[in-house]
Every structure is written in structure tokens, then in C-alpha cells.
C-alpha positions in Angstrom: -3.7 14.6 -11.9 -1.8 11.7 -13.1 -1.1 8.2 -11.7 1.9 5.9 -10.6 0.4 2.7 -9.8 2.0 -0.5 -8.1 0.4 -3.3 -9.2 0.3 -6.8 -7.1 2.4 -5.8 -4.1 3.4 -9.2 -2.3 4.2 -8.1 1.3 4.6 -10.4 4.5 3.0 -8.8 7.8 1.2 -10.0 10.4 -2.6 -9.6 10.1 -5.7 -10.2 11.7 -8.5 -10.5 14.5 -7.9 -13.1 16.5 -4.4 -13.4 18.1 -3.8 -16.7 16.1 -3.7 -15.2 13.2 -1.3 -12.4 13.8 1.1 -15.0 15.0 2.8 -15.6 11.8 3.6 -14.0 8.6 1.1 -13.8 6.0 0.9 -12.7 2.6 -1.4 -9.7 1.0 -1.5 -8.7 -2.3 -1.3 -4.3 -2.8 -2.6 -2.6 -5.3 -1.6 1.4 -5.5 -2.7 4.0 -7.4 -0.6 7.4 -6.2 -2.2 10.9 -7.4 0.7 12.9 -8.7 1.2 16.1 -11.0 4.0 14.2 -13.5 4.5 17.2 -15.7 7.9 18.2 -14.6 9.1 14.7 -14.6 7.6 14.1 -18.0 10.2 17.1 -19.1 13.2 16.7 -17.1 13.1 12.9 -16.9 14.8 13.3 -13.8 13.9 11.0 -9.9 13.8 13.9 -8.1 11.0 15.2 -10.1 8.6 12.2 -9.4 7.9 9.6 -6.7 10.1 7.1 -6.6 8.7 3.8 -6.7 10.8 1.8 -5.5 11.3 3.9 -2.5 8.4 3.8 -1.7 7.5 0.0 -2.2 10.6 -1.0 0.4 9.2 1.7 2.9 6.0 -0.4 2.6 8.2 -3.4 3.5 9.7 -1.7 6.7 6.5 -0.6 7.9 4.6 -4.0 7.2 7.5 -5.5 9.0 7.8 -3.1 12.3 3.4 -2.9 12.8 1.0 -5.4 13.2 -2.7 -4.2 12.1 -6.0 -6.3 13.2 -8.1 -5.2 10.4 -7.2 -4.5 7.0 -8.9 -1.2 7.2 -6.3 0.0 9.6 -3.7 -1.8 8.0 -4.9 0.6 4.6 -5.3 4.0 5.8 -1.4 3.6 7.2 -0.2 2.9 4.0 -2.2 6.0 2.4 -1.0 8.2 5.4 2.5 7.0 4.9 2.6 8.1 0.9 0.4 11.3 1.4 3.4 12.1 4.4 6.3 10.8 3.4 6.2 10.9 0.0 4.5 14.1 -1.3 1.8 12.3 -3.1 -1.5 14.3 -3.8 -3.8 11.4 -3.5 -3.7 7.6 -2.5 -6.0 4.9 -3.8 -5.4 1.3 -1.9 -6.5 -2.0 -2.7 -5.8 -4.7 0.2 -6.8 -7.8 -0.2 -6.0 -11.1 1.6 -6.0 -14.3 -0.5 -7.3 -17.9 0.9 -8.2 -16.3 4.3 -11.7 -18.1 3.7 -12.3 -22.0 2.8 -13.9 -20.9 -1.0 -12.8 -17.1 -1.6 -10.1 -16.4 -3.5 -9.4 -13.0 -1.6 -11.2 -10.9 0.6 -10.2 -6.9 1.4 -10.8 -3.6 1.0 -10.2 -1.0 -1.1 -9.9 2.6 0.0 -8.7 6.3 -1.0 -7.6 9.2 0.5 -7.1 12.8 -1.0 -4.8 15.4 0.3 
């Protein structure tokens, strides 16, 4: 299997446990790794034979923008659900973190993978 990966995703989207903290915007940093058999793309050099990145980094946007997610968990396994879906992609491996959340951590988060 090969890999597309999308590295330091900045996305705005509301966030959190307590109700405070879904209240406005914040900022997490992405990190994708999307299973895919390249091959065909690797010979026709054509879109339609791959996974469009940037397709699928704007449909990231929307979604971030339409849901709000209490735990970054959740927040996660829509994102991988999303690309396994919509996108065709064989497997989804997702790093969320959230930076300066906590006084002295840089980031905290998760990082998950699902498999088609």
C-alpha cells in the first residue's frame, strides 16, 4: 500500500469538554497519512487516478466548520470515516493534536488509525 500524507493541517473548529471551550474557534494541527494503491496514478499521472489532496483537505474544512466534537477522539475517527467514505481511501492514519491547551505542553492529542 502506498501513502499520501498531509502534513501540519491548521484547521479552526470548535473543540472541547467544557462548554467554555467550544465557544470559540481554536486551532489543531492534522497530521494524515491516507493508505492508497498509487500504481495507476504513478502511470497515467492523471487526478482521477489518485486522491485528490486538496479535495480532501477543504472537505476537512467544511466538516470542522459545520460539527463541533468534545473530545478529540471523536473529533478523529470523523475525519478517518470521512476519507475511508468519501474518498475511497484504503486506510487512514490521524494525528490530532491541540497546541497550548495546557499551561507547560506544547500539544496534547491523539493519534489514531483505521483500516478498511
Amino acid at each position: 500500500m502506498d501513502t499520501i500524507f498531509l502534513e501540519q493541517v491548521k484547521v479552526q473548529t470548535k473543540l472541547g469538554v467544557p462548554e467554555w471551550e467550544r465557544m470559540m474557534p481554536q486551532t489543531i494541527i492534522l497530521d494524515i497519512e491516507i493508505g492508497y494503491d498509487l500504481r495507476k496514478a504513478c502511470k497515467s499521472d492523471a487526478i482521477v487516478d489518485t486522491i485528490d489532496y486538496g479535495a480532501v483537505v477543504r472537505r476537512i474544512h467544511v466538516t470542522l466548520n459545520e460539527h463541533s466534537f468534545q473530545l478529540v477522539e471523536a473529533l478523529a475517527e470523523h475525519i478517518c470515516q470521512l476519507i475511508l467514505t468519501e474518498f475511497g481511501a484504503l486506510s487512514v492514519k490521524i494525528k490530532v493534536a491541540k497546541p497550548g491547551i495546557l499551561p507547560g505542553l506544547k500539544a496534547l492529542g491523539i493519534i489514531i488509525e483505521r483500516i478498511k
